[in-house]
N, C-alpha and C positions, 0 to 999 in steps of 0.2 A: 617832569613826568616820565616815569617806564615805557619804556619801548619795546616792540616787540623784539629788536635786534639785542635790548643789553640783557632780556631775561635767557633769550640764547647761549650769549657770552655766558653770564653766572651759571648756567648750567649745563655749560659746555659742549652744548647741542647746537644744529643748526636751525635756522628761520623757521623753514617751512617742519622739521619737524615741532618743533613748539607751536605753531598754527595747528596743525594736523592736530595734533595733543590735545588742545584749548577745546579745538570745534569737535573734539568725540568722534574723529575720524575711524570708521570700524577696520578700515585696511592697515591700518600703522601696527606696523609690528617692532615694540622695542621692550626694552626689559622693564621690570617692574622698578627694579634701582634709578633707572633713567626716570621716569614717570614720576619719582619722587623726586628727583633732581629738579625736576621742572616746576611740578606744585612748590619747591621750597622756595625754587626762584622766583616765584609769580609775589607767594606770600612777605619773601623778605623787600622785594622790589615796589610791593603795592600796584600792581600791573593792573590796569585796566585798557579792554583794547578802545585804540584810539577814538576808531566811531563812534563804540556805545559813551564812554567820557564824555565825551565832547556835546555829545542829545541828552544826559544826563545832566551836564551842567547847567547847560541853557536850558531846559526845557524844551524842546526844538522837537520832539516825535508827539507827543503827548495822545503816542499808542500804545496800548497791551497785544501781547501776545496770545493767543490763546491754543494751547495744542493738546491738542483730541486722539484718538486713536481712530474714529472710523467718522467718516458723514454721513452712512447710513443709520447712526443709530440716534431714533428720534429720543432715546434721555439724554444726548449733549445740548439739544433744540431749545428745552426747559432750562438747563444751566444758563444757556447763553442769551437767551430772553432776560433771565434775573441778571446777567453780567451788565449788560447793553442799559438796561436800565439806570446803574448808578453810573457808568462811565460818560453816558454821553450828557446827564446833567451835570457834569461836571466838566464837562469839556475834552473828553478824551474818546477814540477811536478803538477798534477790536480786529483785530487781524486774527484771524482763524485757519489756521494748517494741521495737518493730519498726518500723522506718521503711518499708517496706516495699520491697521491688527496686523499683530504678528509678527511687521518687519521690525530687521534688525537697523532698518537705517537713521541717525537720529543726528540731523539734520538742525534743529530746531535751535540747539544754541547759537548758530548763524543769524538767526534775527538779532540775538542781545550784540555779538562781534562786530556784526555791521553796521551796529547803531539804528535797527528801523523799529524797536521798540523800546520804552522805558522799563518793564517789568515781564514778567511772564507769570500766567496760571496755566497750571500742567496738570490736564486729565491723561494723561498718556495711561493707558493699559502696561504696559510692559517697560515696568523704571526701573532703572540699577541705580544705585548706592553711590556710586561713582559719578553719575550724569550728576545728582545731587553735589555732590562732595566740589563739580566743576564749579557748579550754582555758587556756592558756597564761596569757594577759592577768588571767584572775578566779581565777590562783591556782589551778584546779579540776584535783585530784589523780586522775589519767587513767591506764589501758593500754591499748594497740590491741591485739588479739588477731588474729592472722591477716589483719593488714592494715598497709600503710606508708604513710608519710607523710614528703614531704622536713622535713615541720617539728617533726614527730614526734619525744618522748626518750624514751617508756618503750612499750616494745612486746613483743609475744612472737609469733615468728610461724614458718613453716615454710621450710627449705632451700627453694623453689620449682622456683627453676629447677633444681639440682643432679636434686630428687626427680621432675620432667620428663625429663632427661637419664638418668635410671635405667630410665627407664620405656621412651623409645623407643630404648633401647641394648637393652635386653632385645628388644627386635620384631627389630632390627638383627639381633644375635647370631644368630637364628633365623630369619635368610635375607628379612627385608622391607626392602624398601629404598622403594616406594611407600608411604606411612603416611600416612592420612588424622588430621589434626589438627583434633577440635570446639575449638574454645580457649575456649568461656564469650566475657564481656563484656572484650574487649580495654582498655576503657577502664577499668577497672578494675587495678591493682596486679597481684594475684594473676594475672589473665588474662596481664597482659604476661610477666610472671616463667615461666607456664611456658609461653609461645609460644616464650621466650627460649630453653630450655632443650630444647625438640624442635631448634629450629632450631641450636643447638650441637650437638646429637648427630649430627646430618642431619654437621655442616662439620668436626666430625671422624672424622667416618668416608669421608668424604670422598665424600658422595652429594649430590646434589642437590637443592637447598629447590624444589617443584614449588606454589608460590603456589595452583593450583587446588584442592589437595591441604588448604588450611589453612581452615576454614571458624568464621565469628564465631558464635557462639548466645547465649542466652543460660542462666543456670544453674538452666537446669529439665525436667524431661522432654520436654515434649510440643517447647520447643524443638531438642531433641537429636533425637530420631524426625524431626522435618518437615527436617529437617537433612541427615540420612544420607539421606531418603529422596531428597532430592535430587540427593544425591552417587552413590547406585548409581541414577540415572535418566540421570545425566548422560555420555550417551555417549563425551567426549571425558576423564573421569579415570577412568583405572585404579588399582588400590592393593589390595593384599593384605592391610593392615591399619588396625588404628583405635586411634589415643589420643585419652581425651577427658580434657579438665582438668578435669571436675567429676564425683560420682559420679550425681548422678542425670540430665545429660547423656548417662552413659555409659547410663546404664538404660532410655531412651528411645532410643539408638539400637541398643541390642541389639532390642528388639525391631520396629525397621524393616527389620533386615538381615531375622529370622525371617520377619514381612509380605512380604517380597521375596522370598521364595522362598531365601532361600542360609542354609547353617550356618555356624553356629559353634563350633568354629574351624576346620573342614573347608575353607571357602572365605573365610570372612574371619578371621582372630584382634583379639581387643579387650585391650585394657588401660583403667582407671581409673584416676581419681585421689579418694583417700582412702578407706579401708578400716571398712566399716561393717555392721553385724551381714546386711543382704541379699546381700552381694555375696558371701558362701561358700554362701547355697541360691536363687540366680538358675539358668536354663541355658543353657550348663552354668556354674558357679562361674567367679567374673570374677576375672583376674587385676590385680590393685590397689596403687598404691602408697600405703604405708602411716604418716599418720605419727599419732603416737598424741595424738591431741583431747584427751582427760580429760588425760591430764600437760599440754597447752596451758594448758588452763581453771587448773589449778592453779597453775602458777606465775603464769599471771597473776593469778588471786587472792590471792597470798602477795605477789607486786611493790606493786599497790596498798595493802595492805596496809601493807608497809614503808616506801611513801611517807606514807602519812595520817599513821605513828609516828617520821615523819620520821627510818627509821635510817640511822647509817653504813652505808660501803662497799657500798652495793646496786648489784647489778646492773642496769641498765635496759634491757638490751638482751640479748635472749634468742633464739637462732634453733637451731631443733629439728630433728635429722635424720629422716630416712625410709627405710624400708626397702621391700623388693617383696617382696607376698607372691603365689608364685607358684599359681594354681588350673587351671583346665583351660581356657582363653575363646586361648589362645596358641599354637599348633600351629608347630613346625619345618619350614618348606621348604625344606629343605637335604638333598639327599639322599647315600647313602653313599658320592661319588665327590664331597662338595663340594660339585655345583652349585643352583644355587636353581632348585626346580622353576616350570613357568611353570605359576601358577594365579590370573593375574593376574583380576578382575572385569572 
């Protein structure tokens, strides 16, 4: 078996930079030529690090990894209810770490290095191609949940954009054609997919993408409020309504619009994205598109799964529809001759 000293030797490097390398060390500064010297040696060597080997062969962790971006956000709460569920009938354990929004630190391949899990599902907010590509490199038996990656094979993740285009065709349908768009962390996957998917509803309905109108935050309350409150301060956009891409984006700027003096959905209507036990007793009840987390969490538990027992015919690639569930945050300005009433902000 490969050592971590003979992939060294073949790539002319020393120890600890090849550890460093392996674990996605963000301080390691060496050339890109080196970095491929090293993937060639891992490849041509068959290297796997020893601990993870060793828990793999025997069976000996019979844990998942699971890594999140944040533990405040109650949509990992529904993935990881639907995970827990097939793991622990099957006898396996869930270990749960958070890289935290934002940071750059990525840590997490050290669970696979050290041998304290058999697989990993990666909701991480903020993936590179490369953390993937290491996945890849060490053999280490991966799903992304609710997030892509172009280099990405085994994933499970939601219609995005489609379940964006659901959302602000409903506002449409009910006479808004101004819609204020929170879209989350643009730089992120998810953010793009449903920027993508307002701004398709916007082009076939044949209305106009108002760029004022689209506003970045990121996917947390306090920055979804300092957001909105922006946007109804800002004299020069008007808009009738509000999608936000995240749910507790959304839940922060419901309560900027209240701070501000206007109702909902009297003078603004809202819509969300993703449907979680607050959003039927917020006020009034947020209308939300829905796509159901716990079934995420579980296929992707049962994927992993099927890759460690190495079966046939597996699926790798898994993408979940959405549904609108309609509550009361959406009000009709269309009145009984058609026209859209002006109750513009």
């Amino acid at each position: 078996m490969a050592t971590l000293k003979s992939v060294a030797k073949e790539a002319g490097v020393g120890i600890t930079t090849v550890s460093r390398f392996l674990n996605n060390d963000s301080t390691l500064m060496i050339a890109d030529k080196t970095k491929v010297r090293i993937s060639n040696a891992v490849t041509k060597l068959n290297y796997i690090p020893n601990a993870s080997a060793r828990a793999l062969k025997a069976g000996k962790t019979s844990t998942f990894g699971l890594i999140i971006p944040d533990f405040n956000n109650p949509v990992y709460s529904q993935i990881i209810t639907g995970i827990e569920e097939v793991l622990y009938d099957r006898g396996y354990h869930l270990l749960v770490a958070s890289t935290r929004e934002g940071s750059s630190k990525k840590s997490y391949l050290n669970l696979v290095t050290e041998g304290r899990v058999d697989g990993l599902l990666i909701a991480s907010t903020f993936l590179e191609d490369n953390e993937i590509e290491k996945l890849e490199l060490l053999n280490v038996p991966y799903v992304l949940i609710n997030r892509l990656s172009e280099k990405a094979k085994n994933y499970v993740v939601a219609d995005d954009e489609q379940a964006a285009k659901k959302a602000v065709n409903f506002l449409i349908e009910n006479g808004h054609k101004d819609i204020v768009h929170l879209s989350g962390k643009l730089d992120t996957d998810t953010g793009y997919r449903r920027l993508s998917g307002y701004k398709n509803a916007l082009i076939e309905n044949t209305l106009p993408i108002n760029e004022r109108l689209i506003v970045e935050t990121a996917f947390t309350e306090e920055s979804g409020y300092k957001k909105m409150k922006e946007i109804i301060q800002d004299n020069n956009s008007t808009f009738t309504a509000v999608f936000a891409a995240n749910i507790r984006v959304a839940f922060g700027a419901m309560v900027a619009i209240r701070d501000s003096g206007l109702e909902i959905p009297k003078e603004v209507s809202m819509v969300g994205f993703h449907d979680i036990q607050l959003s039927s007793i917020t006020y009034p009840p947020l209308t939300t598109v829905k796509i159901s987390l716990d079934e995420m969490g579980r296929k992707a538990a049962n994927m992993l799964l099927q890759l460690i027992n190495k079966e046939e015919g597996l699926n790798k690639i898994m993408i979940l529809e959405s549904e609108l569930i309609i509550r009361k945050s959406v009000r009709s300005i269309i009145d009984k001759k058609g026209n859209t009433k002006c109750v513009h902000i």
